[in-house]
C-alpha positions as a Markdown table, in Angstrom:
| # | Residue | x | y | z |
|---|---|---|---|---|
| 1 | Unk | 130.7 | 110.1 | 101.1 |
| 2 | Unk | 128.4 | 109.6 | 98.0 |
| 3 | Unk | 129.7 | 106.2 | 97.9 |
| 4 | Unk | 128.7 | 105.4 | 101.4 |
| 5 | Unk | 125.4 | 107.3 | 101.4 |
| 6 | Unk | 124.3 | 105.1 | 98.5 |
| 7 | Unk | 125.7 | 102.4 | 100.4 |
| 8 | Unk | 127.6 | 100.9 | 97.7 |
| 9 | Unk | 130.1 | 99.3 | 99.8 |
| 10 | Unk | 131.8 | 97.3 | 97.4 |
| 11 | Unk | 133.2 | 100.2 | 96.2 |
| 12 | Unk | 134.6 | 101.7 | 99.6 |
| 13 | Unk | 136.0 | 98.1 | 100.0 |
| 14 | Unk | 138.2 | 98.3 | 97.0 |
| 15 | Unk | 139.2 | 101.9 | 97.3 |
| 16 | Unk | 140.3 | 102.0 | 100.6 |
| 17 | Unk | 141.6 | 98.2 | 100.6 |
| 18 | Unk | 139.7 | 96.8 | 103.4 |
| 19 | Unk | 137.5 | 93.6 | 104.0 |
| 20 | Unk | 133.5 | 93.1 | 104.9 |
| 21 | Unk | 134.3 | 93.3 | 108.7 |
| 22 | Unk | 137.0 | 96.6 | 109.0 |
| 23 | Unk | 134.4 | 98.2 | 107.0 |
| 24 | Unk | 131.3 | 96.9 | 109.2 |
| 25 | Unk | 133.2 | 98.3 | 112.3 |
| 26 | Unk | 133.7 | 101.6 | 110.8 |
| 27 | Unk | 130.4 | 101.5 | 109.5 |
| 28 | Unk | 128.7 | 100.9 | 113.0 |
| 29 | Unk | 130.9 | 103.9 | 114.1 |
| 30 | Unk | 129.7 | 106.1 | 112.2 |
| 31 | Unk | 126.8 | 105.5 | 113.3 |
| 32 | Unk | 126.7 | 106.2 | 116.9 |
| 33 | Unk | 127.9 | 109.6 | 115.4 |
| 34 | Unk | 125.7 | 112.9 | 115.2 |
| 35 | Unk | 126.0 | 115.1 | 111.9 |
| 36 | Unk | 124.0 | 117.7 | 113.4 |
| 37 | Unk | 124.8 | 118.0 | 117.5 |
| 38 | Unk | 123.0 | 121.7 | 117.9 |
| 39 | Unk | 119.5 | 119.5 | 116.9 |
| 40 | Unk | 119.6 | 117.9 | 120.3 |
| 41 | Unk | 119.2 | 121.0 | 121.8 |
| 42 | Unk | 116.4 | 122.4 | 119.9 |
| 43 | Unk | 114.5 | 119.1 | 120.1 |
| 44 | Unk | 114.9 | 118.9 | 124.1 |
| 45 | Unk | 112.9 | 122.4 | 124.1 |
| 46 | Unk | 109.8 | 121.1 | 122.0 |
| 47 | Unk | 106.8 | 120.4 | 124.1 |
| 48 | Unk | 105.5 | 116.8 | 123.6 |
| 49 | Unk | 101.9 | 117.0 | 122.4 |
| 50 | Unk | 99.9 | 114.3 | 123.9 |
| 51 | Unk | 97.0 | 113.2 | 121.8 |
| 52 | Unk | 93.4 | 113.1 | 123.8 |
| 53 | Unk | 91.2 | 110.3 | 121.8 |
| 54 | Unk | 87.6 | 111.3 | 121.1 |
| 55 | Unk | 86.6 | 107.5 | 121.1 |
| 56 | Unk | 87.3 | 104.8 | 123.4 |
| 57 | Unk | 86.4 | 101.1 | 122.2 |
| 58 | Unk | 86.8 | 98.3 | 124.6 |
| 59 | Unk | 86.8 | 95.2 | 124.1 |
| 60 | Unk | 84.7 | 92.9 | 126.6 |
| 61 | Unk | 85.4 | 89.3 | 126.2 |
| 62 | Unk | 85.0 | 89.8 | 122.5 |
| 63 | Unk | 82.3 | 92.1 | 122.2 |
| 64 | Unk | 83.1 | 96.0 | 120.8 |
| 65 | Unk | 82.0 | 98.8 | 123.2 |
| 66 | Unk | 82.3 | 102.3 | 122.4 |
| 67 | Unk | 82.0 | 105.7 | 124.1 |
| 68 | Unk | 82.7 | 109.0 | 123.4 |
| 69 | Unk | 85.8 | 110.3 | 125.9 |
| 70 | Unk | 83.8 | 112.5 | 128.3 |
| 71 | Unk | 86.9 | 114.6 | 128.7 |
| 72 | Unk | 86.0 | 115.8 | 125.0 |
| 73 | Unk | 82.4 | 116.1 | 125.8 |
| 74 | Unk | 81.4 | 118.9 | 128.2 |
| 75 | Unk | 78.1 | 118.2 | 129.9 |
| 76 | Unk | 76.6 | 121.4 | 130.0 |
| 77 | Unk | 73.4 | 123.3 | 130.7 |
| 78 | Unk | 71.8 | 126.5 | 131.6 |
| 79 | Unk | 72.5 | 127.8 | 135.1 |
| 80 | Unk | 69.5 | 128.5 | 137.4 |
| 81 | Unk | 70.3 | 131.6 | 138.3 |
| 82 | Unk | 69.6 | 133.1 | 135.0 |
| 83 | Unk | 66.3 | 131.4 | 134.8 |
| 84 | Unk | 65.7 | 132.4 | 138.2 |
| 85 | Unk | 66.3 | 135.9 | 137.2 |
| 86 | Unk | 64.3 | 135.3 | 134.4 |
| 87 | Unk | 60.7 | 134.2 | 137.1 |
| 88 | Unk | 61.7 | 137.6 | 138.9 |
| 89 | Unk | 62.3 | 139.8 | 136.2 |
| 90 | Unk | 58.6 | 138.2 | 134.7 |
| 91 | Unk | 56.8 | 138.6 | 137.9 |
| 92 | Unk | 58.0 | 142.4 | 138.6 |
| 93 | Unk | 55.8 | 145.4 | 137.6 |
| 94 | Unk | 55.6 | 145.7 | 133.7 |
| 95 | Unk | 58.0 | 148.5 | 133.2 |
| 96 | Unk | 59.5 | 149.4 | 130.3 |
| 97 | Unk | 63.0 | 148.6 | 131.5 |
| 98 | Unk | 61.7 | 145.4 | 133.0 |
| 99 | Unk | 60.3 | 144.0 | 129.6 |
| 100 | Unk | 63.6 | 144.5 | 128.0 |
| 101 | Unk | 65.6 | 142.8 | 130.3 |
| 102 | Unk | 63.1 | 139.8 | 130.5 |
| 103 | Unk | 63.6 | 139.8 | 126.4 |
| 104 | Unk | 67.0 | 140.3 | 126.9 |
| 105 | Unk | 67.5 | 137.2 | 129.7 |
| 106 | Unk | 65.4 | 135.1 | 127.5 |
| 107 | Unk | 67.1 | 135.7 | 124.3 |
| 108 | Unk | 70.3 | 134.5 | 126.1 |
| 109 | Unk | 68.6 | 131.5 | 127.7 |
| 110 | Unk | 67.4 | 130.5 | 124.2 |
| 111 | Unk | 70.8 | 130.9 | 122.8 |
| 112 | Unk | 72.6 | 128.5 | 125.2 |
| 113 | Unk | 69.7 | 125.8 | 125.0 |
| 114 | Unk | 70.4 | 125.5 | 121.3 |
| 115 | Unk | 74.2 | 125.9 | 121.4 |
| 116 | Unk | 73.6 | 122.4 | 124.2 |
| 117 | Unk | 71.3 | 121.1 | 121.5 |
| 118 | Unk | 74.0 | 121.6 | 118.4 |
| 119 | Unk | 76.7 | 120.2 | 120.6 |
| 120 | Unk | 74.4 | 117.0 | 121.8 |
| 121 | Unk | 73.6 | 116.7 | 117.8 |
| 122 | Unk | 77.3 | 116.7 | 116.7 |
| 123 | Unk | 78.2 | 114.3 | 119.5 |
| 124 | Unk | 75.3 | 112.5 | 117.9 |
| 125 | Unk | 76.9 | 112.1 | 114.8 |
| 126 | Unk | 80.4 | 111.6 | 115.8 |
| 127 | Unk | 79.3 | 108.5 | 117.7 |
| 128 | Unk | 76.8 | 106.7 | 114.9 |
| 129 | Unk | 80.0 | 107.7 | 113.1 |
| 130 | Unk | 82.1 | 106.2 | 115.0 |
| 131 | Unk | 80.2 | 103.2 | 115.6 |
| 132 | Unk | 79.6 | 102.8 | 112.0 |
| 133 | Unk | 83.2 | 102.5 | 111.3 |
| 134 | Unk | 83.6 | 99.8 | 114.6 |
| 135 | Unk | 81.1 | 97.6 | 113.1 |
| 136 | Unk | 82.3 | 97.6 | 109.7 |
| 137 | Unk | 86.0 | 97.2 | 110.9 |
| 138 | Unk | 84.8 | 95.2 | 113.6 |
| 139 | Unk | 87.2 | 92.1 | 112.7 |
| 140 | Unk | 90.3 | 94.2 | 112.8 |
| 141 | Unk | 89.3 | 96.2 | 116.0 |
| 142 | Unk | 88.9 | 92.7 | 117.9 |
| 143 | Unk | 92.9 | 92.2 | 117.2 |
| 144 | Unk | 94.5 | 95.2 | 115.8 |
| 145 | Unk | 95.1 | 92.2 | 113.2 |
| 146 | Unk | 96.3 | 94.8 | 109.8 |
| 147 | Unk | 95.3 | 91.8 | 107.9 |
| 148 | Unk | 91.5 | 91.9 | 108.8 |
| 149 | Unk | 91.2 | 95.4 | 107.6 |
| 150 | Unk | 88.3 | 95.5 | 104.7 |
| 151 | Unk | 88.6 | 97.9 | 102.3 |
| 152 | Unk | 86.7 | 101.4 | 103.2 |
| 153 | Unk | 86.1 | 104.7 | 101.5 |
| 154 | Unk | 84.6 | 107.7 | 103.3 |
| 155 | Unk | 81.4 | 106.7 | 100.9 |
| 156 | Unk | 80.6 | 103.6 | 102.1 |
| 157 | Unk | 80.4 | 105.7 | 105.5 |
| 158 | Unk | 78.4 | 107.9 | 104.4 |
| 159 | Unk | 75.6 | 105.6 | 103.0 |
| 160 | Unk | 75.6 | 103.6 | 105.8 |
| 161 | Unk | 74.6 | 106.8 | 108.5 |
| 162 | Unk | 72.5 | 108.6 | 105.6 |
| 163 | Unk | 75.0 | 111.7 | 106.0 |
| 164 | Unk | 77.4 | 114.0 | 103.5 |
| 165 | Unk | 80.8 | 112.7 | 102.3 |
| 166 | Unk | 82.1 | 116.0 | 103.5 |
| 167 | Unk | 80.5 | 115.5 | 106.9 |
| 168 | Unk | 82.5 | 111.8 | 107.7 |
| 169 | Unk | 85.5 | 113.3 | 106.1 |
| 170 | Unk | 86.1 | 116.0 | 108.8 |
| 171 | Unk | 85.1 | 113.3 | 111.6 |
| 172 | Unk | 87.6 | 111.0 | 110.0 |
| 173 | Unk | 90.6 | 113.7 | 109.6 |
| 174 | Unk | 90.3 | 115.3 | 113.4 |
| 175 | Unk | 89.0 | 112.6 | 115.6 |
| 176 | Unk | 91.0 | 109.7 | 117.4 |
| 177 | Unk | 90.1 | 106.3 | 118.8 |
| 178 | Unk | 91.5 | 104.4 | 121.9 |
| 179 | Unk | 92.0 | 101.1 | 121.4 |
| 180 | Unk | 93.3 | 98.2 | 123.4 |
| 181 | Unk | 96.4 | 98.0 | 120.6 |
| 182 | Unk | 96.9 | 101.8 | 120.7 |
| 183 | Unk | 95.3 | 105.3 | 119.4 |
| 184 | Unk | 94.8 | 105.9 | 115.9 |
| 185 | Unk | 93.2 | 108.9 | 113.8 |
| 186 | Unk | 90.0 | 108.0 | 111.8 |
| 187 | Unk | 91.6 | 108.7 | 108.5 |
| 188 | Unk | 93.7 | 105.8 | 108.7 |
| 189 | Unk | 91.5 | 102.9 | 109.1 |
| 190 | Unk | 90.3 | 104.4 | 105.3 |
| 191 | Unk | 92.3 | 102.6 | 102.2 |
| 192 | Unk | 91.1 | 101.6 | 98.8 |
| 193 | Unk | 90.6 | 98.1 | 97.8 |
| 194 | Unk | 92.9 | 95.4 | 95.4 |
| 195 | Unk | 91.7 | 92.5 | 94.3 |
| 196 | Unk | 92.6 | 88.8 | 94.8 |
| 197 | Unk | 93.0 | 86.2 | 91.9 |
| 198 | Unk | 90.0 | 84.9 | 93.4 |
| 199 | Unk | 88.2 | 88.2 | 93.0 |
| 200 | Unk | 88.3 | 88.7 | 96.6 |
| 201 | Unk | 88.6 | 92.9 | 97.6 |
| 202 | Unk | 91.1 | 93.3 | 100.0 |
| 203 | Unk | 92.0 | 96.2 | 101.5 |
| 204 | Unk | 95.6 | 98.4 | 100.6 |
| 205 | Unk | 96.5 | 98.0 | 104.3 |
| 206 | Unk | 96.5 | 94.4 | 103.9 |
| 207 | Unk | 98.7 | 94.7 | 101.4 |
| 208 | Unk | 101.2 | 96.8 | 103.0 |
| 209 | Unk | 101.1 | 95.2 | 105.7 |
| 210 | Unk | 102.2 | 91.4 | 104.3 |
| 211 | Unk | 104.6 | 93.8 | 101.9 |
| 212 | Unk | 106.3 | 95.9 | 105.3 |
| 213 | Unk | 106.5 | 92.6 | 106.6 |
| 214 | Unk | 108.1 | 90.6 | 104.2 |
| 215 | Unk | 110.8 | 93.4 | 104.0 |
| 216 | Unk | 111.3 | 93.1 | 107.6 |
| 217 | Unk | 111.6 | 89.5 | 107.2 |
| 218 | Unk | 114.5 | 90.1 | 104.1 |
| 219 | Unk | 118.3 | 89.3 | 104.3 |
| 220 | Unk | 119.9 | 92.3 | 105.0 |
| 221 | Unk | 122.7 | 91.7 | 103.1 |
| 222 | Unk | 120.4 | 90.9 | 100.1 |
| 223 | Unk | 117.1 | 93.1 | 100.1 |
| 224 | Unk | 114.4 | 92.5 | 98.6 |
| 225 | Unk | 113.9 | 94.5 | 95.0 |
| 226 | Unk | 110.4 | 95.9 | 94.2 |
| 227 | Unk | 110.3 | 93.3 | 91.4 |
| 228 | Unk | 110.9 | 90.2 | 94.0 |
| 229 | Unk | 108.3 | 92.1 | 96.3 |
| 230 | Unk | 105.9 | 92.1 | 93.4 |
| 231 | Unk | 106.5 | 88.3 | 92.9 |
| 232 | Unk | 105.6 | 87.4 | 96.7 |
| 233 | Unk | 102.5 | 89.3 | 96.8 |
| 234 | Unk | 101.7 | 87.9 | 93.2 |
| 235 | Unk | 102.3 | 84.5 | 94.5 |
| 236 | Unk | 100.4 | 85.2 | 97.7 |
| 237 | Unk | 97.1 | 85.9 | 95.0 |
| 238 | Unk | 97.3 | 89.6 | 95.0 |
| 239 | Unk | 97.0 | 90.9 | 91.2 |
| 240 | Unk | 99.5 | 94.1 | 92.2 |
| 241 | Unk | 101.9 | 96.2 | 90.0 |
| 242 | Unk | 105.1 | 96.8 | 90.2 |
| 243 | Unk | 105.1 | 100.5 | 90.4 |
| 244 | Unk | 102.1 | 100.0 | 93.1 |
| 245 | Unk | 104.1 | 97.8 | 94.6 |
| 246 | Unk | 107.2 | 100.8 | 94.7 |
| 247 | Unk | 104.3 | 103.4 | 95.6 |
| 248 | Unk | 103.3 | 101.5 | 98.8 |
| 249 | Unk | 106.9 | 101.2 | 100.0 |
| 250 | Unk | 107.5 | 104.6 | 99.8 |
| 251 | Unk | 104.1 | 105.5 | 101.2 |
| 252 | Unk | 105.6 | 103.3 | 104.1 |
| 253 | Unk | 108.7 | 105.0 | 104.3 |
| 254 | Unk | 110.8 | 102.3 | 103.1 |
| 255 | Unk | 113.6 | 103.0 | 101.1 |
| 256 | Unk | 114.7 | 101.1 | 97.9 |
| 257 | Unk | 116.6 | 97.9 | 98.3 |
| 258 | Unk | 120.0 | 99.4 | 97.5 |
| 259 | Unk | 120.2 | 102.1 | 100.4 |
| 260 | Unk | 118.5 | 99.1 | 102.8 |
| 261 | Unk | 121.5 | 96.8 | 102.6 |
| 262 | Unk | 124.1 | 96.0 | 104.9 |
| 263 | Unk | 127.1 | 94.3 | 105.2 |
């Protein structure tokens, strides 16, 4: 078993006398096979949680609109009757009882018109936000091209809309955006930058991007090793590590090149 979880096959071959193919047939086998069957069971009684976006940005003929999701985004305001109630209480005899209930009425009246205005403020700011990050992204959100992602830190947000760090940061870790390539959280079109041999910033999805693809693109038999990885995105200009090169794999959830291989 520890053989075969560290797929050193080689090994199995010689112990148990067998060639490449037996071995591939046992292999794929195995892995129609459940180690845990009760899981199923427990899985087919979660609820699926389906993910309403915030922001919806279209894309016309190759011009960016956005809006905010109006399903997110109440429209609300102060019912008549209580301003209603408010003329009558106001034009009844000046009791004592009557004054109170006219402070009272207007108190509350004066408590929802500002709970509308914080709400029409903070869908202010989610959408110059919002808008901020389309038009500095705007490239990548014309394709969903990975490639044409610039480099962006919650800072160069900021600066840009005149608000706090702290204030784009919890826009960027709750908020999603409909796109015509799929839905995506805020947080993730953030990633730092790397630079070319040309001294060119690019941005770290870029780079794991050309690096997810060019493991997709390996010979299975033969992965690719975090050095050889290193040496195509060195040769594609990106000055890059090896052990950033090994941090971006596993920030992909790739395994290492010995537990990728197959026979």
């Amino acid at each position: 078993m520890d053989e075969f979880s560290k797929k050193h096959y080689d090994k199995i071959e010689r112990r148990l006398d067998v060639d490449s193919d037996e071995l591939r047939e046992a292999i794929n086998e195995i892995l129609k096979l459940d180690p845990k069957p009760g899981n199923s069971f427990s899985d087919s009684q979660k609820s699926t949680q389906h993910i309403i976006p915030d922001f919806i940005i279209a894309n016309n003929d190759g011009i960016l609109e956005l809006s905010l999701n109006s399903r997110n985004m109440p429209d609300l305001k102060v019912s008549k009757t209580y301003n209603e109630m408010l003329r009558e209480y106001s034009r009844s005899k000046t009791s004592k009882g009557n004054k109170e209930a006219v402070q009272f009425v207007k108190q509350k009246i004066e408590s929802a018109k500002w709970f509308i205005d914080a709400l029409r403020q903070r869908n202010d700011t989610l959408y110059v936000t919002m808008h901020t990050i389309m038009e500095y992204q705007y490239e990548y959100f014309l394709e969903g091209d990975e490639t044409k992602m610039r480099p962006m830190i919650l800072k160069d947000i900021a600066d840009i809309v005149g608000l706090d760090i702290s204030t784009v940061s919890r826009v960027a870790n709750s908020k999603y955006v409909q796109t015509h390539f799929g839905t995506f959280l805020l947080k993730s079109f953030f990633s730092e930058s790397l630079s070319t041999d040309s001294g060119e910033e690019v941005s770290t999805r870029e780079v794991k991007k050309i690096l997810e693809d060019a493991i997709g693109a390996e010979t299975k038999g033969k992965p690719l090793t975090d050095d050889k990885l290193t040496k195509i995105l060195q040769g594609k200009g990106y000055n890059i590590a090896r052990r950033t090169v090994a941090k971006y794999r596993e920030q992909l959830n790739i395994p290492v090149a010995r537990l990728r291989k197959e026979i």
